[in-house]
N, C-alpha and C positions, 0 to 999 in steps of 0.2 A: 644694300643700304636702303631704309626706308627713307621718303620726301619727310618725315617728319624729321629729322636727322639735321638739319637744319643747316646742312653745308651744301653749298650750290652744285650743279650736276656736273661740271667740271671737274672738282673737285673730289667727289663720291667716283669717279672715272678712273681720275689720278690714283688713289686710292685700291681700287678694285685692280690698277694697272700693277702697283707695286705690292699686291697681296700675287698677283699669277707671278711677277716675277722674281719674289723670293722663293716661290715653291721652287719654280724650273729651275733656281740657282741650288736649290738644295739639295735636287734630282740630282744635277750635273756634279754636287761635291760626292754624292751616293757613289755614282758610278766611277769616278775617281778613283776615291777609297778603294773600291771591288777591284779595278785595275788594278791600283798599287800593290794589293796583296797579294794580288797573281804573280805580276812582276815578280815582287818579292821571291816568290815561291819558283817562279823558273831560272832566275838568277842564284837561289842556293840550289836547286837540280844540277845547272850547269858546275856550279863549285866542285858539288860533290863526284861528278860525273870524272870532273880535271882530274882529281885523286886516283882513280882506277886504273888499272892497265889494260892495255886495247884486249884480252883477250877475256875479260871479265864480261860472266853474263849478265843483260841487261833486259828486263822486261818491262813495258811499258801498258797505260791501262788502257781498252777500248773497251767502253761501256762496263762489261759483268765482265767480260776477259782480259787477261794476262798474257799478253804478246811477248815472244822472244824478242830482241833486236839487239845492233852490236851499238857501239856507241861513236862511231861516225856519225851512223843513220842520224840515233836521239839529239846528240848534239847539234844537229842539222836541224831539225826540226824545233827544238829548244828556242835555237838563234833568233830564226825563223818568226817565231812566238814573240819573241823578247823585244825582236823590233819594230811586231805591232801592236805589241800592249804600251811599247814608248812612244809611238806614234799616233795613240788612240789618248793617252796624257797627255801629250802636247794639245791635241785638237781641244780636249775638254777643260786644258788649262786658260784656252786663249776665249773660251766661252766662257767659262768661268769670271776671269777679267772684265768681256764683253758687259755681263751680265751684273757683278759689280759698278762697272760705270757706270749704267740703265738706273741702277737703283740710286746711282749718290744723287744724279739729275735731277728724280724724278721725285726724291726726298726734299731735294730742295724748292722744286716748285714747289710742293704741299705746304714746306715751311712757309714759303715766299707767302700763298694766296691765303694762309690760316693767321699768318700776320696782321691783327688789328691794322687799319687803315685810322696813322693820326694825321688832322690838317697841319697842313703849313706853316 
């Protein structure tokens, strides 16, 4: 913001404050999402994994390769997966929140100091 802008440098501050932290809140919805769809995705893996019978062959991807594996192993590692793509939603829900609150605050001081000032 330029000084001709004619709002005090407080203000231009506050401002600049709640421009950084809508982005980092939007970041933090990004990665969310990305989670969630993972989630999503290892939780129908494991569905469809329950359907098969233990002697069903199962390959999994590494990289450009196609691994054998049985499905103790996968389901093991699936699980594994599942409880820290929930545990990585939880953290980025409670920033999420965090960050929410930041912004109602800091909304409201802008209203507060953009408030015409009437006498008495």
């Amino acid at each position: 913001m330029s000084e001709s802008s004619g709002l005090p440098p407080q203000v231009q501050e506050r401002l600049l404050r709640l421009q950084q932290l809508q982005q980092t809140l939007q970041s933090v919805l990004n990665q969310k999402q990305q989670i969630e769809i993972e989630l999503m995705e290892v939780e129908q893996a494991l569905s469809e994994i329950e359907k098969m019978s233990e002697d069903t062959v199962i390959y999994k991807s590494l990289g450009s390769l196609l691994v054998k594996t049985n499905k103790m192993k996968i389901t093991g590692e699936l699980n594994e997966r599942k409880e820290l793509l929930n545990m990585r939603v939880k953290v980025l829900s409670k920033q999420e929140e965090r960050l929410r609150g930041q912004i109602k605050d800091l909304q409201a001081k802008i209203q507060k100091d953009l408030r015409p000032v009437t006498p008495p």
